[in-house]
N, C-alpha and C positions, 0 to 999 in steps of 0.2 A: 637098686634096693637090695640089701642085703638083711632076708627075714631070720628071723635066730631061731625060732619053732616054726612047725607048719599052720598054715590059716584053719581058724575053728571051724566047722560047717556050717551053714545056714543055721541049721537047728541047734546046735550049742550055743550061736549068737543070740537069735532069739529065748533062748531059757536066761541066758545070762541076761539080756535086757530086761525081760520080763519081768526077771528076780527083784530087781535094782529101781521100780519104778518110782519116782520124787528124790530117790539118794543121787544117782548118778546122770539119768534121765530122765527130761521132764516127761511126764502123765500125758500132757496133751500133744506133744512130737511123737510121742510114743505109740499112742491110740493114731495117730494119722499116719505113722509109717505103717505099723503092723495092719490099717486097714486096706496099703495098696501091696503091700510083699507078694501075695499072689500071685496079683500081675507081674511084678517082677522075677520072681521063680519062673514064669511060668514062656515069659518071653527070653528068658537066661540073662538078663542084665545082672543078676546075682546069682550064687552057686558055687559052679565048679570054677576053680581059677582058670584065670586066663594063661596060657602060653606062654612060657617064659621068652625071652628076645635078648636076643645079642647085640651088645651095641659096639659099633664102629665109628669112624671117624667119618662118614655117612649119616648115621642116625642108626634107630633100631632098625632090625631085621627077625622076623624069624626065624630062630632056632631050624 
């Protein structure tokens, strides 16, 4: 993957979803994500990005 900007933060995504509620995302995915994100922050399934990994003719490795 080659990303052309850096990934938003937690907290820019969530403003920007928020913003956007019935236009881009629906209300009710919206209300059931933003009710479990905590736990997700909070156990790091979301956040800071992951490690970048080098791939080989192997598979990834990392960096």
């Amino acid at each position: 993957m080659r990303p052309y900007k850096p990934a938003w933060t937690a907290e820019a995504a969530v403003l920007e979803m928020t913003s956007q509620p019935g236009k881009h995302f629906d209300p009710e995915i919206l209300s059931a994500f933003l009710s479990i994100l905590p736990g997700l922050l909070e156990d790091g399934e979301i956040g800071e990005p992951a490690p970048k990994r080098a791939v080989s003719a192997r598979g990834a490795s990392p960096l």
